[in-house]
BATIKOL-929114 format. One record per residue: residue number from 1; x, y, z of N, C-alpha, C, CB in turn. Coordinates in pm, whole numbers. Each point is the difference from the previous one (the first is absolute). Glycine has a CB too. Example, Ala and Ser with C-alpha at 12.3 -4.5 7.8 and 13.67 -1.06 7.14 Angstrom:
// residues 2
seq; n.east; n.north; n.up; ca.east; ca.north; ca.up; c.east; c.north; c.up; cb.east; cb.north; cb.up
1; 1319; -569; 780; -89; 119; 0; 90; 120; 0; -189; -117; 125
2; 154; 222; -197; 82; 119; 6; -77; 109; 73; 118; -63; -215
// end
This chain:
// residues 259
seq; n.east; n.north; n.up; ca.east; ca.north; ca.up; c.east; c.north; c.up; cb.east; cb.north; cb.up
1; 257; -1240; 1394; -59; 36; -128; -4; -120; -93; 81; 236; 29
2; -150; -235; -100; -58; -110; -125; 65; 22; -93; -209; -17; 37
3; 322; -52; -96; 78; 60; -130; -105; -56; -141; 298; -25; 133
4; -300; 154; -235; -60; -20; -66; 49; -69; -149; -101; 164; 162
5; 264; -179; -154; 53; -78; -146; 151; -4; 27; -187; 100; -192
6; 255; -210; 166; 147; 3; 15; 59; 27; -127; -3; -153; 183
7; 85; 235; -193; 62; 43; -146; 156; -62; 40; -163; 267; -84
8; 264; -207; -11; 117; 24; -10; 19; 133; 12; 27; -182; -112
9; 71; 240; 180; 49; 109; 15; 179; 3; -72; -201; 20; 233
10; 218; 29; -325; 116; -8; -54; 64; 135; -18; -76; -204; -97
11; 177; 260; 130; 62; 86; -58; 153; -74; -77; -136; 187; 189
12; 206; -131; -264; 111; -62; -105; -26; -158; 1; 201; 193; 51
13; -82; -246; -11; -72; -155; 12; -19; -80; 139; 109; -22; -224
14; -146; 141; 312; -38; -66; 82; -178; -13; 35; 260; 61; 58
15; -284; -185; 4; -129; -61; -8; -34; 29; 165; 36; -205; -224
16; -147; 284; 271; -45; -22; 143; -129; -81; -8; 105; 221; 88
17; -166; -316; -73; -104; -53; 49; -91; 102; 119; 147; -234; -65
18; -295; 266; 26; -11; 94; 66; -184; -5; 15; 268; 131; -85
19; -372; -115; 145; -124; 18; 9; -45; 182; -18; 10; -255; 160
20; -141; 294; -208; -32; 72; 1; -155; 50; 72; 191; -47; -166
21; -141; 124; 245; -143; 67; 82; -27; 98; 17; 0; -115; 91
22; -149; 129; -106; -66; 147; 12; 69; 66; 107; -231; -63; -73
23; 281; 198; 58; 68; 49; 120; -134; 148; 25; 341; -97; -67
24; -472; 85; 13; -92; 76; 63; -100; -89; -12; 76; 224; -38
25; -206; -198; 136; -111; -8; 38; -146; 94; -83; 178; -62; 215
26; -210; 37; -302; -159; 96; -18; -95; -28; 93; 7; 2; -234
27; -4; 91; 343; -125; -37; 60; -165; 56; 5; 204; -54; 103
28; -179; 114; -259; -169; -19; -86; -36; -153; -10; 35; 215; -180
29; 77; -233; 121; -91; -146; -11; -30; -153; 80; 73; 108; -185
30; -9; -16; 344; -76; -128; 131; -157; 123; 15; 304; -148; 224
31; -363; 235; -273; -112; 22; 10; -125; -96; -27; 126; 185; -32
32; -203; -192; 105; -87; -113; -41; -100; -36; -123; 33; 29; 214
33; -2; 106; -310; -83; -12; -76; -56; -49; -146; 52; 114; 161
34; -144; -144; -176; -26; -167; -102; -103; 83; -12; 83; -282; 74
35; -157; 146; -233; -75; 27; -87; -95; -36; 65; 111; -6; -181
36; -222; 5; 163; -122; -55; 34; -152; 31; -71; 149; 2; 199
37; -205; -133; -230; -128; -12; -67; -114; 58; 40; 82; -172; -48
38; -147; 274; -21; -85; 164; 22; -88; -69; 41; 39; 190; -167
39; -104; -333; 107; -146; -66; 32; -19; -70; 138; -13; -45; -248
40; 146; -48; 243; 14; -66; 133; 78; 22; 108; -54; -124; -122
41; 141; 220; 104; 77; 87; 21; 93; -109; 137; -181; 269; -103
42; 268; -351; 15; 72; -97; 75; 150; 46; -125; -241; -244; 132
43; 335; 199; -61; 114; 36; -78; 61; -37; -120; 14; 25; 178
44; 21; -8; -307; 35; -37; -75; 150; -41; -40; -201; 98; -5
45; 202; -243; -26; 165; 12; -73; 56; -23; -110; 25; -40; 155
46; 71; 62; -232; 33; -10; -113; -48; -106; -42; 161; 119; 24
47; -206; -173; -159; -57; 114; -113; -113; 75; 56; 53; -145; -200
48; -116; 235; 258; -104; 66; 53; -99; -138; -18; 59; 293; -65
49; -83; -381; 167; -94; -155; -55; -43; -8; 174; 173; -185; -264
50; -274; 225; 259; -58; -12; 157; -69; -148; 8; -63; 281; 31
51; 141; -317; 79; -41; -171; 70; -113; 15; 36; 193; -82; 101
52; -256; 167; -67; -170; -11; 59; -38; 36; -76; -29; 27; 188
53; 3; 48; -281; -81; -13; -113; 13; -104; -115; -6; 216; 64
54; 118; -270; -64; 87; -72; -84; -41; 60; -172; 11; -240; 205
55; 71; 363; -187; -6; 22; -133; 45; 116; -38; -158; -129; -8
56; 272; 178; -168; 44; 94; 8; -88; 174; 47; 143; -199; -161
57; 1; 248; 267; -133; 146; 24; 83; 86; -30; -167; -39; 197
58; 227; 58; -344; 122; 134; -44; -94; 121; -20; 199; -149; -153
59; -192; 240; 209; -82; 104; -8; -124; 44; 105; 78; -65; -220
60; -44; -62; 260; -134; 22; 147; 50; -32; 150; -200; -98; -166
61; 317; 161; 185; 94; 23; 81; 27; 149; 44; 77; -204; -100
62; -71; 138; 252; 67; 196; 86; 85; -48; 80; -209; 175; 40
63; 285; -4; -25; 103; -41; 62; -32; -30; 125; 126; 109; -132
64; -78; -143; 292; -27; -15; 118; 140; -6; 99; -226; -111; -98
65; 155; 162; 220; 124; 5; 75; -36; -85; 139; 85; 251; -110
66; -16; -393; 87; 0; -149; 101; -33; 42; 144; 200; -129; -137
67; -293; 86; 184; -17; -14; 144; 50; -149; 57; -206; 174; -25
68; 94; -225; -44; 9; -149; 49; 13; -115; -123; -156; 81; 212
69; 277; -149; -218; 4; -102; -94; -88; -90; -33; 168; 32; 53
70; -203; -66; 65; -132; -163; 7; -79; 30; -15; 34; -125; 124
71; -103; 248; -139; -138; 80; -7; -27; 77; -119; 16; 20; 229
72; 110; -17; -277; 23; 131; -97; -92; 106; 26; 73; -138; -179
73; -20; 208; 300; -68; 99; 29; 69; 129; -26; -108; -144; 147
74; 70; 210; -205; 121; 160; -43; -69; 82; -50; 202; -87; -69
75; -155; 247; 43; -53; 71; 10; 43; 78; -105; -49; -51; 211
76; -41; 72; -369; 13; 51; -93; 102; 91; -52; -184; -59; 52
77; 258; 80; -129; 113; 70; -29; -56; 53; -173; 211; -165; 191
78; -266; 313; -228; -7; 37; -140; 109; 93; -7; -248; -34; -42
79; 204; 67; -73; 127; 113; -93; 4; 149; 94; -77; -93; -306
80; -57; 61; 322; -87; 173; 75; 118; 41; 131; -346; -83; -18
81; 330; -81; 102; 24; 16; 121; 153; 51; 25; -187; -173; 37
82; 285; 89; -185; 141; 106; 91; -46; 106; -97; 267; -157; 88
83; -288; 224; -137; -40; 159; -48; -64; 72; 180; -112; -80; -346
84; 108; 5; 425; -47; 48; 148; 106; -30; 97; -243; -43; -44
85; 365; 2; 0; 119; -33; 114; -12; 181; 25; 210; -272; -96
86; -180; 260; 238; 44; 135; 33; 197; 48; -3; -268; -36; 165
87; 295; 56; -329; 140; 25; -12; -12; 127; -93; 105; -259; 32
88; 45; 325; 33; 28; 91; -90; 39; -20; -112; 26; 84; 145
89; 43; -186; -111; 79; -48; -224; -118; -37; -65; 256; -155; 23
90; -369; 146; 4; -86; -52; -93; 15; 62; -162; -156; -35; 224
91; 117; 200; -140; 42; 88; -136; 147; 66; -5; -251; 63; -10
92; 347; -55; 126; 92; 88; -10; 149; -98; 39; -192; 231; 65
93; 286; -166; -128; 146; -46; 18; 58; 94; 65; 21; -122; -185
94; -12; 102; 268; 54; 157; 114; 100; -116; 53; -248; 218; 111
95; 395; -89; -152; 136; -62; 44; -20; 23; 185; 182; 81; -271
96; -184; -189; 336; 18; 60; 165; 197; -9; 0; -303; -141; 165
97; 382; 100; -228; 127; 43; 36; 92; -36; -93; -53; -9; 214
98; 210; 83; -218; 87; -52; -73; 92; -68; -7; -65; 111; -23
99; 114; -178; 3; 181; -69; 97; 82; -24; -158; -99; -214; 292
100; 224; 235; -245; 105; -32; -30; 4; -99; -138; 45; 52; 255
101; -37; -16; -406; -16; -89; -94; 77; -157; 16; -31; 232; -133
102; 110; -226; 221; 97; -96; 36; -58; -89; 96; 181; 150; -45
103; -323; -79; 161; -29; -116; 119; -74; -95; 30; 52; 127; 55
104; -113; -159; -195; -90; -114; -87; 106; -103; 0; -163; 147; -172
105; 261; -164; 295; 136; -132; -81; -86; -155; 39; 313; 155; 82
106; -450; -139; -55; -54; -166; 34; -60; -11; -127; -62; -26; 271
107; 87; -48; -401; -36; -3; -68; -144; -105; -31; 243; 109; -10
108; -280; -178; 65; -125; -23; 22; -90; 34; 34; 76; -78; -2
109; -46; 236; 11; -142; 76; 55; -97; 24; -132; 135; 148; 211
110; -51; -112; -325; -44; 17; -112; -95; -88; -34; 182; 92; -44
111; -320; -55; -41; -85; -94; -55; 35; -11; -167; -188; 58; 202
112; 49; 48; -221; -17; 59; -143; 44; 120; -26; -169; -112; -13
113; 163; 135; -118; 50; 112; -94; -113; 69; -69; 211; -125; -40
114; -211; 245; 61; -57; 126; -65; 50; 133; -61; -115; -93; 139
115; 66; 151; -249; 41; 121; -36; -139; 136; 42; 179; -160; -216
116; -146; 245; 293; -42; 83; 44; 22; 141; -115; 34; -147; 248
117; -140; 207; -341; -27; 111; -75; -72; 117; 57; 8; -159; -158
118; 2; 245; 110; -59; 100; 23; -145; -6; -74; 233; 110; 41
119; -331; -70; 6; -100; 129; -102; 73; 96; -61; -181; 5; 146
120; 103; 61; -253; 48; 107; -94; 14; 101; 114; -121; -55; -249
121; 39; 56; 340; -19; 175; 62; 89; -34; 149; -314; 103; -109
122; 414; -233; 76; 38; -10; 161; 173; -24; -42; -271; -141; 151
123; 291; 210; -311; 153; -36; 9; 73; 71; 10; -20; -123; -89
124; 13; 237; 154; 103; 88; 89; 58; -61; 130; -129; 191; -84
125; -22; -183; 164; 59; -60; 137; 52; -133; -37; -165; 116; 163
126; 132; -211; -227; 51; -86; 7; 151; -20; -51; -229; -39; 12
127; 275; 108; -133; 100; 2; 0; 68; 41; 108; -50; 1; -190
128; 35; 118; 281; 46; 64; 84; 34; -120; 154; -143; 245; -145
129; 55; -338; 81; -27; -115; 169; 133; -118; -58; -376; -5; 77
130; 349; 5; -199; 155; -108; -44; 122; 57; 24; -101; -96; -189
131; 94; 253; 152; 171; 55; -8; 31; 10; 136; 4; 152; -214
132; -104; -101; 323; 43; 30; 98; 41; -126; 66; -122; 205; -8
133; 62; -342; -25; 86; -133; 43; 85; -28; -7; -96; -58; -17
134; 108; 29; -136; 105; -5; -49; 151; 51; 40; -187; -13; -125
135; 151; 170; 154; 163; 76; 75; -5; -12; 117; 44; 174; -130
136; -167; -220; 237; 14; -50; 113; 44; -152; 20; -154; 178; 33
137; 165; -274; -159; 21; -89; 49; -68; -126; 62; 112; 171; -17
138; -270; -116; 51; -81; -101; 52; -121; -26; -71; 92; 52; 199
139; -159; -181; -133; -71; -63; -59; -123; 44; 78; 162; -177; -89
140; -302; 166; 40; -98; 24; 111; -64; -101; 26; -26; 196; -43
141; -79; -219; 190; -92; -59; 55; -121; 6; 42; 151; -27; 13
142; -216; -60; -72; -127; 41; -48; -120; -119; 59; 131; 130; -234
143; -258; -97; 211; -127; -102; 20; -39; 33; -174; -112; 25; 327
144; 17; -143; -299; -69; -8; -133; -105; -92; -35; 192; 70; -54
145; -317; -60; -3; -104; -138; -13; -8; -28; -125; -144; 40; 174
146; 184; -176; -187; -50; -37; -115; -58; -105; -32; 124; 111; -34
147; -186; -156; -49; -58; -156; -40; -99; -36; 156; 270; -108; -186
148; -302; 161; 242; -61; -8; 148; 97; 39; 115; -146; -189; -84
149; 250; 171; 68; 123; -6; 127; 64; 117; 25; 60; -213; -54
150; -38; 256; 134; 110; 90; 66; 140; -45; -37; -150; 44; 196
151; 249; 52; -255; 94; -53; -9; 102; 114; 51; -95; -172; -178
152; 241; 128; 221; 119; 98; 43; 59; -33; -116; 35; 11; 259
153; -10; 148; -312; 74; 47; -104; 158; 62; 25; -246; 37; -82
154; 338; -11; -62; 99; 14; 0; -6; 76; -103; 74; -169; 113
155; -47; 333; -103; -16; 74; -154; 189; 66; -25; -349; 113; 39
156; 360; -172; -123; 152; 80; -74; 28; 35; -120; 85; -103; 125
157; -40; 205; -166; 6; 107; -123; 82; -80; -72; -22; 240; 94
158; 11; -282; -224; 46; -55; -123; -13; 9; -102; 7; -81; 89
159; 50; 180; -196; -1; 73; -142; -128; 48; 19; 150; -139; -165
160; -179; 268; 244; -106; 15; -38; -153; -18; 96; 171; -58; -193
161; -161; -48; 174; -92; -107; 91; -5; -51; 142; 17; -57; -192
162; -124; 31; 264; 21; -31; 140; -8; -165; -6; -112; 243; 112
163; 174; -343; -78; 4; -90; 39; -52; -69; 97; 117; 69; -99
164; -226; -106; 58; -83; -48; 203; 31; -150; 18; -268; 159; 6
165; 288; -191; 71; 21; -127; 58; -56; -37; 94; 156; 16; -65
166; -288; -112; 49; -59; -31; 114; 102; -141; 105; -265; 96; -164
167; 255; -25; 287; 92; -76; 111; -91; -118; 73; 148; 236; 53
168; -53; -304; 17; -54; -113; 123; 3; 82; 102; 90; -224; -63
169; -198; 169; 148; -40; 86; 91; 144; -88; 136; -358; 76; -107
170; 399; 0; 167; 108; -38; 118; -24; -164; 64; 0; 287; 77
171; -155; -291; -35; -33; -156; 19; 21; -110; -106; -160; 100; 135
172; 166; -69; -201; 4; -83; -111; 175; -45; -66; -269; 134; -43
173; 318; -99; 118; 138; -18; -44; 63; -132; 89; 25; 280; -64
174; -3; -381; 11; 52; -129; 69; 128; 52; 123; -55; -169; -263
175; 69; 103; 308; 155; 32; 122; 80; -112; -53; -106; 84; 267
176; 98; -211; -311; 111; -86; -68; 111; -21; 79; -59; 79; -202
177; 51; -81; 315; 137; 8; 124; 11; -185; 5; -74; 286; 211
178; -46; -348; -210; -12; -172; 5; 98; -45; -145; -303; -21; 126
179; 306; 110; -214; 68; -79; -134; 172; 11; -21; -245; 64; -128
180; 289; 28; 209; 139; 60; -32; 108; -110; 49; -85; 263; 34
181; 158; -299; -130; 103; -120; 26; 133; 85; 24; -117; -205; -167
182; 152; 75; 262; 163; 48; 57; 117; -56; -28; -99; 48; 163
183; 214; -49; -260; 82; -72; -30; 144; 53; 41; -167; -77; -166
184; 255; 5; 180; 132; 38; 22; 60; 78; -154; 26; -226; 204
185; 45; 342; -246; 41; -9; -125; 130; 66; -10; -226; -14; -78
186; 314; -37; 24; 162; 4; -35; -3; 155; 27; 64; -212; -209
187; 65; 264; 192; 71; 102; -98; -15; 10; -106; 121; -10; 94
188; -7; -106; -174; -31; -4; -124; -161; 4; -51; 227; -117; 12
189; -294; 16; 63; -89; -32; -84; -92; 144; -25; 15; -272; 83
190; -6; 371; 39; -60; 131; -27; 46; 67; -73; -59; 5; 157
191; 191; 8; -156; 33; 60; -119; 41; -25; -174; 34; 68; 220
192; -18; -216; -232; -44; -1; -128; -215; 5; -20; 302; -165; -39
193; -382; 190; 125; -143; 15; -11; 19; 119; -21; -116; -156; 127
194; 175; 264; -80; 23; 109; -45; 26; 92; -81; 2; -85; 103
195; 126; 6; -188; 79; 54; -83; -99; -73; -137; 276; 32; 166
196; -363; -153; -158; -94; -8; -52; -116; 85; -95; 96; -117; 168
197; -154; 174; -49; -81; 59; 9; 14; 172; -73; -33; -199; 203
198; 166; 242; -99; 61; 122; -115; 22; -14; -142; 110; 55; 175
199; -37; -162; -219; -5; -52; -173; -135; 24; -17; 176; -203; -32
200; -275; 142; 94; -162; -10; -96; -81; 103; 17; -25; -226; 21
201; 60; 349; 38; -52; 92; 41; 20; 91; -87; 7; -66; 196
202; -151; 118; -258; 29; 93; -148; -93; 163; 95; -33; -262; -308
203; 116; 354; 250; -9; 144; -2; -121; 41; -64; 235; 20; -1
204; -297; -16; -126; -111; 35; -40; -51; -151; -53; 62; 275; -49
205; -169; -325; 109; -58; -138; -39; -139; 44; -96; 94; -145; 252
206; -82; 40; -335; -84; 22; -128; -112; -71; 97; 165; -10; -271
207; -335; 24; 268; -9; -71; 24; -113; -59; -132; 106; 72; 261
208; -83; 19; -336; -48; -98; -141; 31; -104; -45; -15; 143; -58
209; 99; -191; 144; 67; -106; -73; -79; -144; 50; 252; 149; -13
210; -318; -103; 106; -96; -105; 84; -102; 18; -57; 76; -5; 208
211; -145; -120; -258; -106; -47; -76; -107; -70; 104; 163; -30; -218
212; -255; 24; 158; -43; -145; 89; -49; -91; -106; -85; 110; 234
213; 187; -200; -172; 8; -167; -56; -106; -35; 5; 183; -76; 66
214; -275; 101; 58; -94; -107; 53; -133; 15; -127; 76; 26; 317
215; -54; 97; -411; -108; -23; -90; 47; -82; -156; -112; 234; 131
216; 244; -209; -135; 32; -92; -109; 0; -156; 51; 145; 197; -111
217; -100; -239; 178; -58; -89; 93; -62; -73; -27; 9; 103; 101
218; -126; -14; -70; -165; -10; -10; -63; -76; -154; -1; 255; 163
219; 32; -159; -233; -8; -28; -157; 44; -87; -72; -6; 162; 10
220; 174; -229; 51; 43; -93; -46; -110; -125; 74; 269; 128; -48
221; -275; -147; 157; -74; -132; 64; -159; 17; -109; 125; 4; 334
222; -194; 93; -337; -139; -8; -68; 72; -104; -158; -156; 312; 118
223; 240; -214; -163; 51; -56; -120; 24; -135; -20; 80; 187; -4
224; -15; -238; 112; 45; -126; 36; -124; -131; 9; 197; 159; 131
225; -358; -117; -36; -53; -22; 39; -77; -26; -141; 64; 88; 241
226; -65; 18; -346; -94; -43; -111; 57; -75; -106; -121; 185; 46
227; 238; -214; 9; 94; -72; -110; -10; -187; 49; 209; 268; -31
228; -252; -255; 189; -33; -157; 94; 168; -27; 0; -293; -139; -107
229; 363; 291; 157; 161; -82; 43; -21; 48; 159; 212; 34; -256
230; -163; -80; 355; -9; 2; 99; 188; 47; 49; -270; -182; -13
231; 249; 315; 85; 137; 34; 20; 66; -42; 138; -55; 188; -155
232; 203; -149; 176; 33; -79; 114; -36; 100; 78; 177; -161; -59
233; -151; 144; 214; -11; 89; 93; 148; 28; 36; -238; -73; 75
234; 291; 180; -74; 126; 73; 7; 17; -83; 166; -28; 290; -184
235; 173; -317; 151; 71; -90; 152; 39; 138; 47; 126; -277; -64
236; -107; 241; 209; 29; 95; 72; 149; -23; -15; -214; 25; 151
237; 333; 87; -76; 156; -27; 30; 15; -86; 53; 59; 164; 10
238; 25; -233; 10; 70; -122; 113; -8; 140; 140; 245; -223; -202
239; -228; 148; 302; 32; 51; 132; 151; -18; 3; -230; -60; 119
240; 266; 176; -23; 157; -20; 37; 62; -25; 115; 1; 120; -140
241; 55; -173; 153; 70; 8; 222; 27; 143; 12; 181; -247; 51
242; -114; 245; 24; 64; 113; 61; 160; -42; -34; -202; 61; 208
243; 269; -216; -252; 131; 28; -19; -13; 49; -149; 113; -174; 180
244; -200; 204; -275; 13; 54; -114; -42; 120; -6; -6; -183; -79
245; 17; 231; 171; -38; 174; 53; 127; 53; -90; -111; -4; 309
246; 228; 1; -280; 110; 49; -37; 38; 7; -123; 38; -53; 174
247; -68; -69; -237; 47; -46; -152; -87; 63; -70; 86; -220; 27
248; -244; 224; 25; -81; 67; -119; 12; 148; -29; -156; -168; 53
249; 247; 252; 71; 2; 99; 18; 104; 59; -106; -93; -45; 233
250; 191; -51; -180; 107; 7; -91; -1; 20; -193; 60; -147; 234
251; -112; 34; -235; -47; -47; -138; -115; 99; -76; 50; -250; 98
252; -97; 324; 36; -53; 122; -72; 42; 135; -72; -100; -99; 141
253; 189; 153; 41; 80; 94; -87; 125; -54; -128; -50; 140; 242
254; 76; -260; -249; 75; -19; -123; -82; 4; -126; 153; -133; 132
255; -320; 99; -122; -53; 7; -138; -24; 153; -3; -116; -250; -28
256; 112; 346; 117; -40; 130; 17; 129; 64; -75; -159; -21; 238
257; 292; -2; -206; 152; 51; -10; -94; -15; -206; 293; -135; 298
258; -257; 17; -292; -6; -24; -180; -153; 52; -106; 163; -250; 83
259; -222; 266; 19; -134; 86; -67; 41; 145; -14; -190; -147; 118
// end
């Protein structure tokens, strides 16, 4: 796999040096399909600026589905045509089964987030479709089309409301067996990682308390930018051996003891 950014991984004060990678696959988007110019009808690429015509064509573009690269030969794709996929979710969310609110434990199946309402004339049963989850415990499974695509759904009862969660489809889930490292590790050293971890481990977690930085951030650099100050770029942690495995561990639960 292609790692896509090396961060720091830190819990208390310890520092892991660490890469990050897509652990799924979309495979909508190895589909072949591209823009292409309605007049000359050769392919277009960003900014919509066709090389054989040499000239902007925003608006005089269709979609197409790739045969041949060198030829740009392909075969028209409109709005009409998926309104003609032959699927049932086009119009309907029909649960085909239920499982266990608990057997979703691969958490990368999850995509997006939705709230599922009733119609005025459909909130009996529907209430009746949350409670009866709810005291059963499970979540449902579902098809669904949207934005053009077929998607596998996830519906679960929440104040009220159904919760849909559009899923990764099973292919699409990385195996990651090439990335998994093997190290020798203490006693101790497991169990002060442990006894760690229990200290930082909170019972009801706020999670209001998480902001995102990345837009104040944002505002400060524009700010910065119209002022002609140029900011630093945040250093990363030092790296650590492995003989400071112990000490940082240490030195954690002691700032943890006094917090």
């Amino acid at each position: 796999m292609r790692a896509l950014k090396s961060f720091s991984l830190g819990f208390g004060m310890v520092s892991v040096p660490v890469k990050l990678y897509s652990a799924t696959d979309d495979k909508r988007k190895a589909l072949p399909i591209h823009n292409y110019h309605t007049e000359c009808k050769h392919r277009v690429k960003e900014p919509q600026y066709c090389d054989v015509c040499e000239k902007f064509v925003k608006g005089e573009t269709e979609k197409g589905y790739e045969l041949d690269a060198k030829t740009d030969k392909y075969v028209p794709i409109t709005e009409d045509d998926y309104e003609r996929l032959q699927l049932e979710s086009l119009a309907n969310i029909q649960v085909e089964a239920f499982i266990d609110e608990f057997d979703l434990d691969d958490t990368r199946i999850y995509k997006d987030s939705y709230f599922i309402a009733p119609d005025e004339v459909g909130a009996k049963a529907f209430c009746l479709f949350c409670q009866a989850m709810e005291e059963a415990h499970v979540i449902g499974i579902a098809k669904m089309t949207m934005r053009n695509q077929e998607h596998l759904v996830s519906l679960a009862p929440k104040n009220g409301l159904i919760v849909l969660q559009t899923l990764h489809w099973s292919d699409e889930l990385r195996d990651g067996t090439e990335l998994v490292a093997y190290a020798t590790i203490t006693d101790q050293e497991k169990a002060m990682a442990l006894q760690l971890i229990k200290g930082m481990t909170k019972k009801d977690l706020d999670f209001s308390q998480y902001t995102d930085k990345w837009r104040e951030a944002f505002v400060e650099l524009v700010q910065a930018k119209m002022e002609g100050k140029v900011l630093d770029v945040p250093a990363p942690k030092p790296s650590q051996t492995e003989a400071d495995l112990a000490k940082q561990l240490l030195a954690s639960l002691n700032a943890l003891s006094v917090s």
